[in-house]
ROLOZA-21763 format. One record per residue: x, y, z of N, C-alpha, C in turn; residue number from 0; residue in three letters. Coordinates in steps of 0.05 Angstrom, whole numbers. Atoms other than C-alpha are relative to their C-alpha. Layout:
(pase (X Y Z) (X Y Z) (X Y Z) NUM "ALA")
...
END
This chain:
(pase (27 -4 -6) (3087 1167 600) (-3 12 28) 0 "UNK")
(pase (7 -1 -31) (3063 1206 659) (-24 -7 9) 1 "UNK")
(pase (22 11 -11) (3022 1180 710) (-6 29 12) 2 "UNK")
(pase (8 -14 -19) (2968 1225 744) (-8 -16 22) 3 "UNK")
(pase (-1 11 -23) (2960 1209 814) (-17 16 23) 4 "UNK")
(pase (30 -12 -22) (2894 1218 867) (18 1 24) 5 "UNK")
(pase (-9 -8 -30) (2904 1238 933) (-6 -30 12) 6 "UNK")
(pase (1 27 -16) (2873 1173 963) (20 -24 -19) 7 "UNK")
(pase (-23 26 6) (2922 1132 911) (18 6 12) 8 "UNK")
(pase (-27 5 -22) (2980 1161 949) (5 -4 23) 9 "UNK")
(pase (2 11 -35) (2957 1154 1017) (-6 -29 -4) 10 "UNK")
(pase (9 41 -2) (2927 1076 1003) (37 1 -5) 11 "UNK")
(pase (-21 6 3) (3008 1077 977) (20 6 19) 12 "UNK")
(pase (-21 -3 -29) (3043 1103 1039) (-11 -17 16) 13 "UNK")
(pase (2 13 -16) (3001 1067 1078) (9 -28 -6) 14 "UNK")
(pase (-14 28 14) (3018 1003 1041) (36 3 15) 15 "UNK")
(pase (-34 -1 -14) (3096 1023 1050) (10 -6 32) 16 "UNK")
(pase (-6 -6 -28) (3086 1031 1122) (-6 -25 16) 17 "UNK")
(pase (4 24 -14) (3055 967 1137) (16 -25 -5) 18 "UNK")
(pase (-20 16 11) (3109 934 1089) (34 4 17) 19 "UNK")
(pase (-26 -16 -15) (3162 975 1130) (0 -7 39) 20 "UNK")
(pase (-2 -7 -36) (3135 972 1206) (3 24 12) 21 "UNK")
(pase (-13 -22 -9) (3153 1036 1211) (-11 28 -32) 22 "UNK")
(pase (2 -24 20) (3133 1115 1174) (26 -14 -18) 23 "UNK")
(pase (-23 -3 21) (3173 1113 1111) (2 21 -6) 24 "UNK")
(pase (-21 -28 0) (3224 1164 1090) (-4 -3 -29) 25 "UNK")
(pase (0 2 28) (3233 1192 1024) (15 -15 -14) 26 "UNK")
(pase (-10 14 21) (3283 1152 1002) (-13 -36 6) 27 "UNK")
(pase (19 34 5) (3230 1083 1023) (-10 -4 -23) 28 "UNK")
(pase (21 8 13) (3191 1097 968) (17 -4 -30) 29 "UNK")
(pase (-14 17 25) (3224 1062 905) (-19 -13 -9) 30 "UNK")
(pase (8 10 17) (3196 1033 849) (-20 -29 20) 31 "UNK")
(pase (23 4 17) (3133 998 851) (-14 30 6) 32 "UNK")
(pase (17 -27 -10) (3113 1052 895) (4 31 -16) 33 "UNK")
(pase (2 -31 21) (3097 1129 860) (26 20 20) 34 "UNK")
(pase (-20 -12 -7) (3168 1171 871) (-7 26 27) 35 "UNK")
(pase (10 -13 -16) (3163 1220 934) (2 28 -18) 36 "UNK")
(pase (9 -24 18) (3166 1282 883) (-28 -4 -9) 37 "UNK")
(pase (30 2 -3) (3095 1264 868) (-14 9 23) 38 "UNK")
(pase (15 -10 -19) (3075 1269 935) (15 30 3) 39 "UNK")
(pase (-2 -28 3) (3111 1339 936) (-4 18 -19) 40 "UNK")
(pase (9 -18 23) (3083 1362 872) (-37 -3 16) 41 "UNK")
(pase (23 -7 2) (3011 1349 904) (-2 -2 28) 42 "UNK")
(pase (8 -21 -24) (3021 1366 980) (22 15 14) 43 "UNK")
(pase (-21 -16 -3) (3084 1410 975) (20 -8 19) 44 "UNK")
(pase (-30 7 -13) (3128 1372 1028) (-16 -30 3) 45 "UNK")
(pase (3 36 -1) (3136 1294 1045) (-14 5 26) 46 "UNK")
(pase (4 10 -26) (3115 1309 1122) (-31 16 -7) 47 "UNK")
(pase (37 3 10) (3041 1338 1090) (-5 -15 -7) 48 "UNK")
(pase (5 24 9) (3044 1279 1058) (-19 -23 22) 49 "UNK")
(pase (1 10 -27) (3049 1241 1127) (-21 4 15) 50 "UNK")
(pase (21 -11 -15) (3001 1281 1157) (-25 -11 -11) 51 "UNK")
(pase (20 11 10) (2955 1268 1110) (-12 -26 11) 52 "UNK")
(pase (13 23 2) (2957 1200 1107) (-3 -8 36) 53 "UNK")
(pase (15 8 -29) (2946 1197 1190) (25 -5 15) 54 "UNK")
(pase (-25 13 -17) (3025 1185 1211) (21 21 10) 55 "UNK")
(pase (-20 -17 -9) (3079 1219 1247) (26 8 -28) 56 "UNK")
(pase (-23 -7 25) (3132 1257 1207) (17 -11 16) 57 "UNK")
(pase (-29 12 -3) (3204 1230 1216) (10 35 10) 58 "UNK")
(pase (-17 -17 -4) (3236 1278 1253) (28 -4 5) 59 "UNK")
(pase (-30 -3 3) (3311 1284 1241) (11 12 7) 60 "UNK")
(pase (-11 -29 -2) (3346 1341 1267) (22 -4 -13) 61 "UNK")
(pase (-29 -2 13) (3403 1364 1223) (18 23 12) 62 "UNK")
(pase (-10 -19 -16) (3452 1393 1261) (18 24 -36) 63 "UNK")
(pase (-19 -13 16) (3496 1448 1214) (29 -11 10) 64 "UNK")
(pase (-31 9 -5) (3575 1423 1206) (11 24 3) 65 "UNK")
(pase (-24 -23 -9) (3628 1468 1232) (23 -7 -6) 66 "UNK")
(pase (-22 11 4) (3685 1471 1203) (20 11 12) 67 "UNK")
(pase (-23 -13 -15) (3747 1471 1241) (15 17 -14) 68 "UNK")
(pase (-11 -6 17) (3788 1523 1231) (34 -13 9) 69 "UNK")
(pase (-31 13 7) (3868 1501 1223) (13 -3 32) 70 "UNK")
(pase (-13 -1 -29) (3886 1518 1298) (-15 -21 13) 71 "UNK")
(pase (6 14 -15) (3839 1474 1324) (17 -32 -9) 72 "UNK")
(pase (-16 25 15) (3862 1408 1265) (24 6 12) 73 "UNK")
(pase (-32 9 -11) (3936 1424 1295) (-7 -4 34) 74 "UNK")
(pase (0 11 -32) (3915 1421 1376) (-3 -27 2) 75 "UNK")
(pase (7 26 6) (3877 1363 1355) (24 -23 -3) 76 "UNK")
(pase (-23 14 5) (3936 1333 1326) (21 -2 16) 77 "UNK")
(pase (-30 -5 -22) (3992 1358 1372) (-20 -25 25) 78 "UNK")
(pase (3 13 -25) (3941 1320 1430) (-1 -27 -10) 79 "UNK")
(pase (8 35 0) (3929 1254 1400) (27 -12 -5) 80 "UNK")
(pase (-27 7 1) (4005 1248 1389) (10 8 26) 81 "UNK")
(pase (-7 -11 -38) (4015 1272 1470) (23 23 -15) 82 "UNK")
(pase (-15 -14 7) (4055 1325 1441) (3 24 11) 83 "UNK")
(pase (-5 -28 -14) (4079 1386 1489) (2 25 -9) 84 "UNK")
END
């Protein structure tokens, strides 16, 4: 069965989370009783409109990009943590 879902039911529901939390909740807070955060991005296209909405700071995260070593660096690495000349 799907549920449809009002704009003020999912803000009264973050704000619920948030006062159960102490803290903004993230997308992976909202678990079962609460309505899945794909809801709130099917009706305000991202979780931090969501946030906005309901009156709270977004979670800012910065994600850095990984770099991957390439092979010369894994053997310096290696040769130094073994003191190796």
């Amino acid at each position: 069965m799907k549920y449809i879902y009002t704009k003020d039911y999912l803000i009264r529901k973050l704000q619920e989370k948030t006062k159960e939390l102490g803290r903004t909740p993230t997308t992976k807070d909202m678990r079962k009783p609460y309505p899945s955060c794909r809801k709130y991005y099917e009706v305000y296209n991202s979780w931090d409109e969501a946030l906005i909405n309901a009156g709270f700071d977004i979670n800012n995260k910065v994600k850095y990009p990984r770099k991957k070593p390439d092979r010369g660096e894994i053997y310096t690495k290696e040769k130094n943590d073994r003191n190796i000349n």
